[in-house]
N, C-alpha and C positions, 0 to 999 in steps of 0.2 A: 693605288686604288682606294674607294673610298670606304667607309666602314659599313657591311650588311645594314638594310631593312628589315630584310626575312632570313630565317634561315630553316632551312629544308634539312631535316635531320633523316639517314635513310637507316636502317638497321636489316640485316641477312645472315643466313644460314648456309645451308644444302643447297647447293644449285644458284648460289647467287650474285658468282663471279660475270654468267656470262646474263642473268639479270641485269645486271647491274651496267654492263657494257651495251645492250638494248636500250637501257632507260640511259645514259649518260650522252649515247649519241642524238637522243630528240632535245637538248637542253641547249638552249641557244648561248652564245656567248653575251648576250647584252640581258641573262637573266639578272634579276633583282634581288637577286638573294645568295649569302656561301652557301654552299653545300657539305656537309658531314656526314662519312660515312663509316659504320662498322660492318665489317663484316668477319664473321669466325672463319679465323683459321689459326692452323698450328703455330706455335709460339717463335719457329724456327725457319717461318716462310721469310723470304724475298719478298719485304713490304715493296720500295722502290717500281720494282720488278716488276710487281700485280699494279702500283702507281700507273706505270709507263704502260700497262696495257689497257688502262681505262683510258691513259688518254690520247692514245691511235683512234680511237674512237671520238673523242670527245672535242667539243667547240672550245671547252673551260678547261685552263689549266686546271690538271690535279696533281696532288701532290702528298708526301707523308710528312705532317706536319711534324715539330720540334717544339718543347717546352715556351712557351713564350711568345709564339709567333702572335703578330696580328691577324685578326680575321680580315680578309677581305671581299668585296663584291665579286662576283661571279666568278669565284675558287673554286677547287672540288679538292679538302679534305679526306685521306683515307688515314685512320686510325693506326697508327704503326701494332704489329705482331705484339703479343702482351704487354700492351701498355693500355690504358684507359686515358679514351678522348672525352675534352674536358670543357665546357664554355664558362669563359668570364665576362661579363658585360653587364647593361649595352653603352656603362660611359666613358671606357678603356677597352673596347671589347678585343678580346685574346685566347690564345687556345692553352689549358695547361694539358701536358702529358705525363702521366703518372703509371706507377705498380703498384694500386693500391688493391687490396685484396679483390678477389674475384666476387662477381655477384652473378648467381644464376648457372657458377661454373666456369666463367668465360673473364677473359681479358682480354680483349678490351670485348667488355659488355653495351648492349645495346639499351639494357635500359638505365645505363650509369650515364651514356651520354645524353641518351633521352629527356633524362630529371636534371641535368646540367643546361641543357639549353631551354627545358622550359622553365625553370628558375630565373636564369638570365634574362631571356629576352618574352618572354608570356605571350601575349597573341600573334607575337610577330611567328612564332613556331609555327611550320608543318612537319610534323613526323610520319616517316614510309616503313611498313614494314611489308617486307616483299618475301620470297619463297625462303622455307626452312623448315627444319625440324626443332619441335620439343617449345619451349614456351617464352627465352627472350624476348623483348620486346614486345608483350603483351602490357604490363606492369607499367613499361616507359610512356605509351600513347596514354594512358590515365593521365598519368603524370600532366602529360602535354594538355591533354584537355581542361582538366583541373587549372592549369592556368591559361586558360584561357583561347592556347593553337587549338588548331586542326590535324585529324586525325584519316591521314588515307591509308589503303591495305590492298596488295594485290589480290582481284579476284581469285580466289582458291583454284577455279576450273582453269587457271593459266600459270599456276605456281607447278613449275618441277617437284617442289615437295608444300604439301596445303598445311602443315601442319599447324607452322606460325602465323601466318592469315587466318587461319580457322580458330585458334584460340583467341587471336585478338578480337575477332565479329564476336565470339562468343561470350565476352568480357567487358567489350567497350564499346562507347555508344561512333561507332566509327562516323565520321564524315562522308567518306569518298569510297567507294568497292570498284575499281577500274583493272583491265589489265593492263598488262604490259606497252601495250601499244598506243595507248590512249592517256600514259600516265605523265607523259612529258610535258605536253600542252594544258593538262589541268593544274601540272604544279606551275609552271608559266602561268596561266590564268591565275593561279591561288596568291601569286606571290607580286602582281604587277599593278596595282592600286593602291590604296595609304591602307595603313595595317588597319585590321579593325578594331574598333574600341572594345576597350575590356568593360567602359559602364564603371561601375562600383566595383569590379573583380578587383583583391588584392592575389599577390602569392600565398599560397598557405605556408603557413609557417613549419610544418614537418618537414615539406620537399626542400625548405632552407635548411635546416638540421642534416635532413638527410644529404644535400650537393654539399654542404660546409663536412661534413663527416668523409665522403670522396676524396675531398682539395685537401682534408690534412691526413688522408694516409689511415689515422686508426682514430677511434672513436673511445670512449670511455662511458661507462655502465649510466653515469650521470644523463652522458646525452640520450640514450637509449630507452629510459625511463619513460623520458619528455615522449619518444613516439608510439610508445608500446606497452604489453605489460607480459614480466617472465612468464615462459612456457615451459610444463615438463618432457622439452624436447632439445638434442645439446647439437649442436653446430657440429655437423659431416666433415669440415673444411679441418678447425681446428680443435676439435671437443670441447668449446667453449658455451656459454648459456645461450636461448635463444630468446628473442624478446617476439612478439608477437605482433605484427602492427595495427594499429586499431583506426588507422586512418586509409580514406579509398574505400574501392570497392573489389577490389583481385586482392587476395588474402594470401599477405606476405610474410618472414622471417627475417628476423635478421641479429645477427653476433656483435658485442661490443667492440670485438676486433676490425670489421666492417665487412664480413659477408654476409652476403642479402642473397634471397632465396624466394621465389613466390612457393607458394604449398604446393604445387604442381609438380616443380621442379624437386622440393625436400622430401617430397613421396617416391618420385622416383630412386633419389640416391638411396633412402633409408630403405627399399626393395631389395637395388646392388649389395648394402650392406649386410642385411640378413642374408641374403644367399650367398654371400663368402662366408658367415658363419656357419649355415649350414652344409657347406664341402668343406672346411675346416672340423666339424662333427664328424662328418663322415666317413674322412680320411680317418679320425679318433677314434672310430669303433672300427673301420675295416685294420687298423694297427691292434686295437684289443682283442680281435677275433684269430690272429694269427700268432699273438702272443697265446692265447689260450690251447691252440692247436699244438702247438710245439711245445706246453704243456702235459699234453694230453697224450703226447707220445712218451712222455718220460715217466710218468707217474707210473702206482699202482693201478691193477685191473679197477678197482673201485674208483679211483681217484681219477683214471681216465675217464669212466663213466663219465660221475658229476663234471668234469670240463666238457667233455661232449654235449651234452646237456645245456650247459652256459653257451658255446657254442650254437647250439640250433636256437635259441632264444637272440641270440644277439644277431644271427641270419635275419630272421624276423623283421629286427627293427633294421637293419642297412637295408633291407630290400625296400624296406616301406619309407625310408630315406631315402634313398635313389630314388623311386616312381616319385615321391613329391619334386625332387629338385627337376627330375627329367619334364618331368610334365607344365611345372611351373615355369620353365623356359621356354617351352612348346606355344604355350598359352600368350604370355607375355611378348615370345617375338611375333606370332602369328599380331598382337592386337595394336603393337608398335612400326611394324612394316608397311612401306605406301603401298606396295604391291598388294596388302592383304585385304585395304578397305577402297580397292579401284575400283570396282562393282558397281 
């Protein structure tokens, strides 16, 4: 087969296996472009497995690629279980697959592959982001536009979960807002003419830093400098420094080890991390409370007092610990749940 013109990069979530078995079976076999796809799951699934069920559906072999492979025309790539899918091209073009640190939480991430294909191949990219939760692949279609692709998104009112459509329209200057059923024949359409000219568009030279920082695994403070400048905020992943990126427009993070983090995503972890702090406290005073109690039985009349005393002061503050943790859960799932903003 011969080597892509286009390449249609897809990225998913929640709900986006059987997405993605919808969109695979409108794609003809004599499309013009490979296909790449990520989608999240556990580290320990049956890549093959999930392969072999896209392509009961599908016109276009799919397949879990291997270190090296070449790309070819009207393939369908699925990103093996924690490994990150990788583009090299477009004058050898080839796939690498790697363990290189997680970005956004995820391996294989969707906007690692995102900023790999738009590197390599610049207008020839379309990137899909279809139904999900939380903020992958927001971050990656910049990428893509920035050099020059195109940028589609499943309509939210036909995503199982809106969450990742909704942050990408909200972020990025989108191309295409289609649903499901109408997404096949536009990437057909998008991908079956001579690619368009990028004009004077070069790559920015970050997004090469940053895919050249991907391909070799870890980074060093030096390259990290070039795209950002340090923050007083340290890496969730490995408690390393975090630099800030000052390039784009989705305001990102990222560690000289190579996790990358949009602020979206490092708000939410640094949330998680405080509140195991704070039921690590908790547990600490309801243990100091029971030490003091079994004090309180041993002492003298007086000496029991004042521990009683410490006692009802320390009731105080667990009870006014607890109401914050309890309620700040309450709060926080009620505002992250799809069922809670289906209204």
């Amino acid at each position: 087969m011969p080597a892509p013109t286009y390449l249609i990069v897809i990225g998913t979530s929640a709900g986006g296996m059987p997405a993605l078995v919808q969109l695979v079976a409108q794609l003809p076999a004599t499309l013009n472009a490979a296909v790449l796809v990520v989608q999240h799951f556990a580290p320990d699934s049956d890549g093959p497995h999930l392969a072999n069920r896209l392509a009961r559906h599908a016109a276009l072999p799919c397949r879990i690629p291997n270190n090296g492979d070449l790309l070819e025309t009207g393939t369908l790539y699925l990103a093996p279980p924690d490994r990150h899918l990788l583009v090299k091209g477009p004058e050898a073009p080839h796939l690498l697959v790697t363990k290189g640190p997680r970005e956004n939480n995820y391996r294989p991430a969707i906007d690692t592959l995102f900023r790999s294909a738009a590197v390599a191949y610049g207008p020839a990219v379309v990137g899909v982001v279809l139904t999900g939760m939380l903020h992958d692949g927001t971050a990656g279609l910049e990428f893509i536009k920035r050099c020059g692709g195109r940028a589609v998104v499943q309509h939210p009112d036909d995503a199982e979960y809106p969450s990742m459509p909704e942050t990408a329209l909200r972020n990025v200057a989108v191309d295409h807002v289609v649903p499901l059923e109408a997404m096949g024949q536009l990437l057909e359409e998008l991908t079956s003419g001579p690619v368009p000219s990028g004009g004077d568009l070069t790559i920015p030279e970050d997004l090469k830093q940053e895919a050249a920082i991907a391909e070799r695994v870890v980074g060093n403070t030096e390259d990290i400098d070039k795209l950002g400048q340090m923050a007083p905020l340290t890496c969730p992943d490995c408690g390393g420094n975090l630099w800030e990126i000052t390039h784009g427009k989705v305001l990102r993070y990222r560690c000289h080890t190579g996790h990358a983090f949009t602020a979206d995503t490092l708000l939410r972890d640094s949330e998680h991390s405080l509140e195991e702090t704070l039921w690590v406290a908790l547990r600490m005073m309801e243990e100091r409370k029971n030490l003091l109690t079994s004090m309180a039985t041993h002492g003298s009349t007086l000496y029991a007092v004042q521990q009683t005393e410490r006692i009802e002061e320390l009731k105080k503050h667990v009870n006014r610990m607890r109401e914050f943790l309890l309620n700040g859960l309450s709060n926080r799932h009620n505002a992250t749940d799809p069922a809670a903003s289906s209204d």
